[in-house]
N, C-alpha and C positions, 0 to 999 in steps of 0.2 A: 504493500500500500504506500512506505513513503519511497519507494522509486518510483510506483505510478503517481505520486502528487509532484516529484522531483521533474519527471520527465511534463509531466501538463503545465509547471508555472513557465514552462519555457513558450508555453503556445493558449493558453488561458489565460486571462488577465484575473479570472474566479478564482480560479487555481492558485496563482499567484497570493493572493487576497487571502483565502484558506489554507497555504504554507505560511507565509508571514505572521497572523495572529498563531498559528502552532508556533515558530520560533519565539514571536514573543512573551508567550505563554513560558517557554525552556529557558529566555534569559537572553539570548542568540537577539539581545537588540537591535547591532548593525544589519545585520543580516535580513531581522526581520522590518527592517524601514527600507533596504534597496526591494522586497517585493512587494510590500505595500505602496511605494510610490508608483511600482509600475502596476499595479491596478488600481492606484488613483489618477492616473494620468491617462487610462482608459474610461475615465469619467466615474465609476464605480463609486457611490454614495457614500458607504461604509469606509473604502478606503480612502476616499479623502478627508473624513472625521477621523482617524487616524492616526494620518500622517500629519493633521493639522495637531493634533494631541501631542505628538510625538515633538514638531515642531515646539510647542508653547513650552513644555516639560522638558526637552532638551534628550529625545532617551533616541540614542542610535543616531543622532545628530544633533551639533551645535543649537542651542536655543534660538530660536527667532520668532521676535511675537509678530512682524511681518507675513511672514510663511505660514505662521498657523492660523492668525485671525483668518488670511485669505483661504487660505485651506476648510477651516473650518463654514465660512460662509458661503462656499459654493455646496457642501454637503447641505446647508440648514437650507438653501433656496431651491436645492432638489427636496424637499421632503422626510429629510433622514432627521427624524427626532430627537435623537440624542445629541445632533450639532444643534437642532436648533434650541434646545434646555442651553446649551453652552453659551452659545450664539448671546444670547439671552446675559445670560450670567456676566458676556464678557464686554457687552455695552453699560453694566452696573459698573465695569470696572471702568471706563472709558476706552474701552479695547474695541471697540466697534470696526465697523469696515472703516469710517473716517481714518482713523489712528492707523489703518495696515495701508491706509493710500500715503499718511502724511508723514511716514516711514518711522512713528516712534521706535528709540530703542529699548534694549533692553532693562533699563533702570527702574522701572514704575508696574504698577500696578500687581501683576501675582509674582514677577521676579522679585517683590521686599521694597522697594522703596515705593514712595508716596507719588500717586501718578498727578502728572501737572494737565491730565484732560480730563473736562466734567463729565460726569456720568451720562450716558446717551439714555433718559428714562424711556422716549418714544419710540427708540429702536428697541431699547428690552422689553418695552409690552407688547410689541409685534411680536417678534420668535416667542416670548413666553406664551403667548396667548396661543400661537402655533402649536406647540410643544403640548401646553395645556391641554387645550381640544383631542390634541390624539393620543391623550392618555399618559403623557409624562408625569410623573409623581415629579420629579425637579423639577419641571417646569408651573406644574400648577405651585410649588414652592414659591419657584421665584417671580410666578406675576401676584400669588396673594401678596409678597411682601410689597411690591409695586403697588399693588391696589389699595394695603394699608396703612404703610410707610414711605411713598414715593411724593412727590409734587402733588400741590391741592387740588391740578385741575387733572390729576389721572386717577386721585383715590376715589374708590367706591368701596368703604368699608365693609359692608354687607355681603357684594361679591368677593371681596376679599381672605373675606373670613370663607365662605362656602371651599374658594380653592385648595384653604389650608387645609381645612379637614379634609380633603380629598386626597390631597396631598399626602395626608399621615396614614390616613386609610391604605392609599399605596405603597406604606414602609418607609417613605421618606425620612431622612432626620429633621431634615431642614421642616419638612411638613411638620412631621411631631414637635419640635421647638416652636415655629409658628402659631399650630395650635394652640399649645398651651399658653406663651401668650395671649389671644383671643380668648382663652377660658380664664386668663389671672383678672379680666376687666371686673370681674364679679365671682367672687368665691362664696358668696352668701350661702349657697346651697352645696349641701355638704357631700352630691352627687358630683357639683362640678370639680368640689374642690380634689376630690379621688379622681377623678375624670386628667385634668391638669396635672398632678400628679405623675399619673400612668403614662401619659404622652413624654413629659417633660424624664423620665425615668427611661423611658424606650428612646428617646433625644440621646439620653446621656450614653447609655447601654452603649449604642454604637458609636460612639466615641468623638460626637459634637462638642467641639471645645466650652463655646460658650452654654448649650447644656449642662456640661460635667458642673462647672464652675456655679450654676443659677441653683440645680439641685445640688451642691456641698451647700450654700447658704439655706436650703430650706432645711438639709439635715445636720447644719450646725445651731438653726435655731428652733428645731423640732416644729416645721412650720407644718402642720398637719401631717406632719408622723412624728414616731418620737424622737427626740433627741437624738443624734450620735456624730458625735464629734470625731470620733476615730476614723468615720465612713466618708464625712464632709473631707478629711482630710486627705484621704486618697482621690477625692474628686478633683479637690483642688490639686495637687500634683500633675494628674493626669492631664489637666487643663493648661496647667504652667508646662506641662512641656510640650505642650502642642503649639505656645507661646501667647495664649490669653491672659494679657497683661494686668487686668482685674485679679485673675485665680493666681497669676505668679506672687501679686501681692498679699491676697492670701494664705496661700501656702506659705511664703516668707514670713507674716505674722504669726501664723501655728507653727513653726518651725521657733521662733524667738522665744513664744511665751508655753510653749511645749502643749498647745491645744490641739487634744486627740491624737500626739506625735510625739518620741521625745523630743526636748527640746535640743536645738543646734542654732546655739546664735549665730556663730560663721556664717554655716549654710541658710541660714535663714536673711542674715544682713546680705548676701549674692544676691537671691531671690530678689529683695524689698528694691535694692539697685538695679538687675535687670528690667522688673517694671517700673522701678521711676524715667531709668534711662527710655523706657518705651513712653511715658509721657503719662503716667499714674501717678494725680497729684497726691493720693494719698501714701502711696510707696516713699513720695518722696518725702513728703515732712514727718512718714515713720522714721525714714534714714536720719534726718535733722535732728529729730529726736533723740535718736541714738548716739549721736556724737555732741548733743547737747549736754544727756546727761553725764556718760563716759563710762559710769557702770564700774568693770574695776580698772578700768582709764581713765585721766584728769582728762575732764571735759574738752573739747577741741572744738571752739566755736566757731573757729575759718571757716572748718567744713562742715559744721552743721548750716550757717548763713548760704552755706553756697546750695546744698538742697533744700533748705526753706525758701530760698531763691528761687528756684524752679518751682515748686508746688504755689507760690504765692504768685507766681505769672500766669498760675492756670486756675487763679482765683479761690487758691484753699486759705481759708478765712484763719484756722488754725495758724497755718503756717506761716498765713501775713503777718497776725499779731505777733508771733516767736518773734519773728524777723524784725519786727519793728523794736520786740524789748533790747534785741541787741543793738539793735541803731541806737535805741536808747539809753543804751548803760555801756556802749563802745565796747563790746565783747562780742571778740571774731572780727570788728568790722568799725572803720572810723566812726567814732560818734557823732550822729549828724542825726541831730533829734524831727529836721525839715522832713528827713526821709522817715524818721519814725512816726511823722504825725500822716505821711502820704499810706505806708504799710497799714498804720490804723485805722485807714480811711476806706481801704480794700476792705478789711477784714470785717468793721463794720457794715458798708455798704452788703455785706454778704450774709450782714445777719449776726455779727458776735455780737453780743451787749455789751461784754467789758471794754471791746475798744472802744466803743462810743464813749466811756468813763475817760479811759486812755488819750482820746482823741480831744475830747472837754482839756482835759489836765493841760496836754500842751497847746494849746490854743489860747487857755488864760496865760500861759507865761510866754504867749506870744508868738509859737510857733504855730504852723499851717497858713491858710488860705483863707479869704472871705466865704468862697464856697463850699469850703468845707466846715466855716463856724453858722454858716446857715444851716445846713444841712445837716449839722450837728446839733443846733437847738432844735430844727423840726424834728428829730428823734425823739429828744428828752421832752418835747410838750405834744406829740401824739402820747407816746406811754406814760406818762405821766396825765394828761385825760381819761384815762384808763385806769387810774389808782396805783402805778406802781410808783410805790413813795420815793423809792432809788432814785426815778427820772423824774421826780417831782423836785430831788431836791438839786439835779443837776441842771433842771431848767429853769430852779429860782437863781443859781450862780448864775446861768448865763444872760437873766433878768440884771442881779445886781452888777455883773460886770461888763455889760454890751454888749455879749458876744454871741453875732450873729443875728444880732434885735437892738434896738435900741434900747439904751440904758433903762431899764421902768424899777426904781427901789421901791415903791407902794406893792406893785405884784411881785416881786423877789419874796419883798416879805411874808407874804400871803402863799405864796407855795413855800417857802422855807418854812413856815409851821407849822403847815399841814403835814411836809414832809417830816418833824422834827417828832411826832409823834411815832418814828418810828425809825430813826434812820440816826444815828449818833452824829456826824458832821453837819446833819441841818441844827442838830441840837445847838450846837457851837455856833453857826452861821446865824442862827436866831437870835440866839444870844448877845454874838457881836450886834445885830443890829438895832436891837433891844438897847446895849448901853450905849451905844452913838448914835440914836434918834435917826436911825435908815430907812426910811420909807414907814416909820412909826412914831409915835409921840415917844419921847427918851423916859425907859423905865427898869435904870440902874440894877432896882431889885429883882424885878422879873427874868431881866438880863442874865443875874449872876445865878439864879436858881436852874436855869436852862445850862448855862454854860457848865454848872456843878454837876448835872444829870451827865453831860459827856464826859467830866471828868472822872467820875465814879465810876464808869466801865472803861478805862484807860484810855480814853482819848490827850496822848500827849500835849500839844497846844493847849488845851481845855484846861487841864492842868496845870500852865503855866499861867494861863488867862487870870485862873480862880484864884491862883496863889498873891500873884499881881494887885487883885481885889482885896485878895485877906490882908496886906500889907496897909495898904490908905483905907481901908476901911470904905470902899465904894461900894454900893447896892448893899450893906450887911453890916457886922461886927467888924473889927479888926482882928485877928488873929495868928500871930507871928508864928508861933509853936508850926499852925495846922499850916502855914503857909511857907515852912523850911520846911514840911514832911514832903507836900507837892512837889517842890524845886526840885527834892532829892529823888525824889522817883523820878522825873522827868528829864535830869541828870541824868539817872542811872539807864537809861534807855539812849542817852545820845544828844541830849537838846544842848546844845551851845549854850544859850543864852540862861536856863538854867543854872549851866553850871557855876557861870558867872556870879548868878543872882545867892549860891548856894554861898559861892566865897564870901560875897560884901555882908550877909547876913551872919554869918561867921565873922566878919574882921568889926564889929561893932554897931551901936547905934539901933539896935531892935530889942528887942523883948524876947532874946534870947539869950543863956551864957556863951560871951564869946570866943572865940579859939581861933586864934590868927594862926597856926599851924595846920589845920585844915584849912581854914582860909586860902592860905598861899597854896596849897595843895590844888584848891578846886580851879583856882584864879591859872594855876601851872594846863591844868587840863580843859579851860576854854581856849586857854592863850594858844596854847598846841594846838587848836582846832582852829583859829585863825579870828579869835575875838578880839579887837581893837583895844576896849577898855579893859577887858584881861591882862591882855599885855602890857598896858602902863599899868597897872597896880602890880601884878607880877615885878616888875622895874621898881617901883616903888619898896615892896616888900623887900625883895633881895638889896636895894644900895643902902634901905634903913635900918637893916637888920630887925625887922619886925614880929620874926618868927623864928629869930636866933640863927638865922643865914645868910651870910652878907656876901654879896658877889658882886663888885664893880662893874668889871667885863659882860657878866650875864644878863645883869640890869640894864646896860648900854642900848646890849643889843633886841633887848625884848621893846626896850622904848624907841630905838629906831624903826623898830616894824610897825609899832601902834603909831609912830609919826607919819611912814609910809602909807601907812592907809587911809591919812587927812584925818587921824585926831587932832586939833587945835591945844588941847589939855595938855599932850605929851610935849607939845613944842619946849613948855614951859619947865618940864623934869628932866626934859635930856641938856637943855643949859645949864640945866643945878648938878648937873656932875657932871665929878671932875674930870678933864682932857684925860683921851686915853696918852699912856708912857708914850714918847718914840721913840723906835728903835733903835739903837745902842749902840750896834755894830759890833757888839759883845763886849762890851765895855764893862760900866758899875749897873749893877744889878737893879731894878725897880724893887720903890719900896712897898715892901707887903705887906707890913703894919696896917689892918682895916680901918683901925682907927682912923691913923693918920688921912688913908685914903678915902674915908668918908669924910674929911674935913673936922675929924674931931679929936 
C-alpha cells in the first residue's frame, strides 16, 4: 500500500494530498509540505488550508504570514470550513487578506509581538458566519464573540449568545468558555449556576488558558463549589505556562504566600515579574511590594519605585499611592513631593480615599495644582454630604484654608463640628477656631474643652495646644503641674517645641520645683533638632555655668546657629562672650581657667 500511494503522489495530486498528511502525521514535516504544496497548487481545498497552516506555524518551512494568510484565503473562498473558522480568526488578529497584500512581516500578531493593524471585525463576520452556517463549532465560537464583544454596530447579543451554545454543544473550548460567560450574566438560579460551571470546567478540561485561570478563581474562592485551593493552584500553573498573564500572577502569588502550594518565594517572585513584565499591573506592584518591604533583605526602594512605576502607568491606585509615599519621604527616589501630590492624584482619581487625605495634606503646604485642589475639595464635600465625618472634616480644612473654594470660615466651622463629633483633628480644628473667633463668636472655654477631648486620646499638637492654655490660664484654670505633664508626653513623642517648653519650665518662673539640669538637658535636645530659642538658652546655660557646665566654645557655637536662623535675642549673647583665642602657632597655651574665661 505505501508503494502504491508512493508511486500515485507522482501522478495524483489526491495522492499526493493523502501521503503528505500520513508524513505529517510521522513527523516527516519537510517532506510532508513538498507534497502538500503540490496538491495545493492543483487547487485542492484541503491542501491549501494546509500549506497555509504550515506557512503561519513555520513546520517544514520558514514562517511567513504572507504565504499562509494567502494560502489560507483561497481554501476559505473555495468552501473548505476549516480555513474559513481560521480565515475568520485571523482578520481578529488583523491578519486578513489586507495585511498578506501589504506584505506585513513576521513581528505581530500570532508570531508574539503586538500587531500594528486593527482588527478586520467585517471581514471576520463574513468567514465566521460562513464557517458558522456549515457547522463549524470555531467558527460559531468566533462570530458569537463578534456578535457579543465586537463593535456596536455588529453586536447582536441574543444571536450571539445562541452561537455560543452551539458552539459548546459542538465541543468547542472557545464555545464552552463563551458560554459560560453568557450564563455568569445571571447566576441567580442555581441551574444556571451548575450549568456555567460545567461549560467553564469542560473550557478548562481541554486546556483553554484563560479557562484554566477563570475556574482556579472560582475554586480558590469556592464560588459555587467548595473551596480548594490546592486544585485553583494547578489551574493556575497550567495557565501561567500557556502564558496567561493574569494566572502567571496568580500562581506567582500562591507560590509567595504558599496558597494550596508550598510556598517558593524565588519561584514565585519569577512568576509575579514575568506577568508584570507582560503588562499585569497587579504583578507589578506585588513585585514593589516585595522589594519595598525586603523581608529578610533591607528594603530596596530603587527597585521597588521602579515596579510601582509600571503598575501606576496602568492606573493601579495601590501602587500610585506606594509611589507617591516614596516621592514623598525620598526613599528609592529624589524627593519631589510635586510628583507625590500628581501619584496621589492617580490613585485617588481611581478610587483610594487615603490619597485624597494624602493629596489634601500636600496641597495645604502648597504642593499640587489648582485642578487638582478642586477636584480634591469636590471629593471631600460629595462624601462628606453623605455623612462620612473623615471628609466632612477634610472639607471644612479646605473651607478654612481656600483650597480649591474660596476661603468661607463661617462653613469650615460648621462642618468642622459636625465632623468633630467624631473625628479627633476636627476636634483640635474646632477648637482652634473656637479660641481665635474663626468663623464663630471667640469662646476660649469651649475652645479648650474640644481641644482637651483630642488631647486625651493622644492627639500630639492638642496636647501642646492645652498645655499652652494650662500655662496663662486661657479658656480655664491655670495649671502648671498638668501643663509640664503634657509638654513631657509631647516631648517624648518628638515635638520640638515641647521640648523647649519642657526646658524653660524646668529653668524657673512656674509653679513648678525647678531643675536647671534637666532644663539644659531638654533645651540640648530641641537645640539638636534645630530650635532657635533652644539654642540660645543652651548658649546661655553652658557660658553661665547654670547647670554646673560651663563650655565657652560650645556656647559660641550653639549661639551662632540660633543667630543664623535670624534670632535678634542671640545677637545680643554672642557679643557678651568672650573672642574666641587665636591661634598661637603653638606658642603659650590659652587660658583654661573658666573663670577667668567667663569674665569672672
Amino acid at each position: 500500500m505505501a508503494l502504491f500511494d508512493t508511486l500515485m503522489s507522482g501522478l495524483s495530486s489526491t495522492a499526493a494530498l493523502r501521503r503528505g498528511v500520513r508524513q505529517l502525521e510521522q513527523g516527516d514535516v519537510k517532506g510532508a509540505f513538498v507534497l502538500l504544496s503540490r496538491a495545493a497548487r492543483a487547487g485542492i481545498p484541503e491542501a491549501e488550508f494546509r500549506v497555509g497552516r504550515c506557512y503561519l506555524e513555520g513546520v517544514g518551512v520558514p514562517p511567513s504570514r504572507t504565504d499562509g494568510v494567502r494560502w489560507i484565503e483561497r481554501a476559505a473562498g473555495k468552501g473548505y470550513v476549516e480555513a474559513q473558522s481560521l480565515q475568520a480568526t485571523l482578520c481578529l488578529h488583523g491578519m486578513g487578506a489586507g495585511s498578506a497584500e501589504a506584505g506585513i512581516g513576521l513581528g505581530a500578531g500570532l508570531f508574539g509581538s503586538q500587531t500594528t493593524v486593527e482588527p478586520d471585525y467585517p471581514g471576520a463576520a463574513k468567514w465566521a458566519r460562513r464557517a458558522a452556517e456549515a457547522g463549524s463549532a470555531d467558527g460559531q465560537a468566533v462570530l458569537g464573540f463578534i456578535l457579543t464583544s465586537g463593535p456596536e454596530n455588529l453586536r447582536n447579543i441574543e444571536e450571539g449568545d445562541r452561537w455560543y451554545e452551539k458552539s459548546a454543544a459542538g465541543g468547542c473550548p472557545q464555545g464552552h468558555l463563551g458560554y459560560a460567560l453568557v450564563l455568569a450574566r445571571d447566576t441567580s438560579n442555581p441551574e444556571t449556576q451548575q450549568a456555567l460551571l460545567r461549560h467553564l470546567g469542560q473550557a478548562a478540561e481541554k486546556g483553554l488558558a484563560t479557562a484554566l485561570y477563570l475556574y482556579g478563581m472560582i475554586q480558590e474562592r469556592g464560588v459555587g463549589i467548595a473551596q480548594d485551593r490546592s486544585a485553583a493552584a494547578i489551574c493556575y500553573k497550567q495557565a501561567a505556562e500557556k502564558g496567561h498573564r493574569n494566572a502567571q500572577a496568580r500562581w506567582g502569588f500562591a507560590l509567595m504566600e504558599g496558597n494550596g502550594v508550598d510556598p517558593n518565594p524565588v519561584e514565585g517572585e519569577s512568576w509575579l515579574r514575568r506577568a508584570a513584565l507582560a503588562g499585569d499591573p497587579e504583578a507589578a506592584a506585588l513585585v514593589g511590594d516585595i522589594y519595598a518591604k525586603g523581608g529578610n533583605l533591607p528594603p530596596n526602594y530603587a527597585e521597588a519605585a521602579m515596579w510601582f512605576r509600571r503598575a501606576a502607568d496602568a492606573n493601579h491606585r495601590g501602587a500610585a499611592r506606594a509611589l507617591g509615599m516614596l516621592y514623598l519621604t525620598g526613599a528609592g527616589v529624589l524627593r519631589d513631593q510635586d510628583e507625590a501630590a500628581k501619584l496621589f492624584s492617580i490613585a485617588a482619581e481611581a478610587g483610594d480615599t487615603n490619597s485624597h487625605v494624602d493629596l489634601g495634606n500636600l496641597l495645604l503646604r502648597g504642593h499640587g495644582d489648582e485642578r487638582d485642589s478642586i477636584r480634591t475639595r469636590e471629593w471631600f464635600e460629595q462624601a462628606a454630604a453623605s455623612g462620612d465625618l473623615i471628609a466632612a472634616f477634610n472639607f471644612g480644612v479646605c473651607l478654612a484654608e481656600g483650597v480649591g473654594i474660596e476661603r468661607d470660615d463661617r462653613k469650615a466651622a460648621q462642618w468642622l463640628r459636625r465632623a468633630a463629633d467624631g473625628v479627633i483633628n476636627a476636634q483640635y480644628w474646632y477648637g482652634r477656631m473656637l479660641i481665635e473667633g474663626r468663623g464663630v463668636e471667640p469662646n476660649p472655654e469651649e475652645g479648650r474643652i474640644w481641644i482637651a477631648k483630642a488631647a486625651k486620646v493622644g492627639m500630639i499638637e492638642a496636647q501642646v495646644m492645652l498645655a499652652d492654655m494650662m500655662l496663662s490660664g486661657r479658656g480655664g484654670e491655670k495649671d502648671h503641674p498638668a501643663a509640664l505633664a503634657l509638654f513631657e508626653k509631647a516631648a517624648g513623642n518628638g515635638h520640638v517645641g515641647a521640648m523647649f517648653a519642657v526646658g524653660a519650665m524646668f529653668g524657673g518662673g512656674h509653679d513648678i520645683p525647678w531643675d536647671r539640669i534637666a532644663a539644659q538637658r531638654w533645651f540640648r535636645s530641641a537645640a539638636e533638632h534645630g530650635h532657635p530659642y533652644a539654642q540660645m538658652m543652651l548658649g546661655r546655660y553652658l557660658a553661665r555655668n547654670l547647670a554646673g557646665e560651663q563650655n565657652i566654645e560650645e556656647a559660641r557655637r550653639w549661639t551662632e546657629r540660633a543667630v543664623a536662623q535670624g534670632l535678634q535675642d542671640a545677637k545680643a549673647d554672642l557679643a557678651a562672650l568672650p573672642p574666641a583665642p587665636e591661634p598661637d602657632g603653638g606658642g603659650a597655651s590659652a587660658d583654661k581657667n573658666p573663670a577667668r574665661a567667663a569674665g569672672g
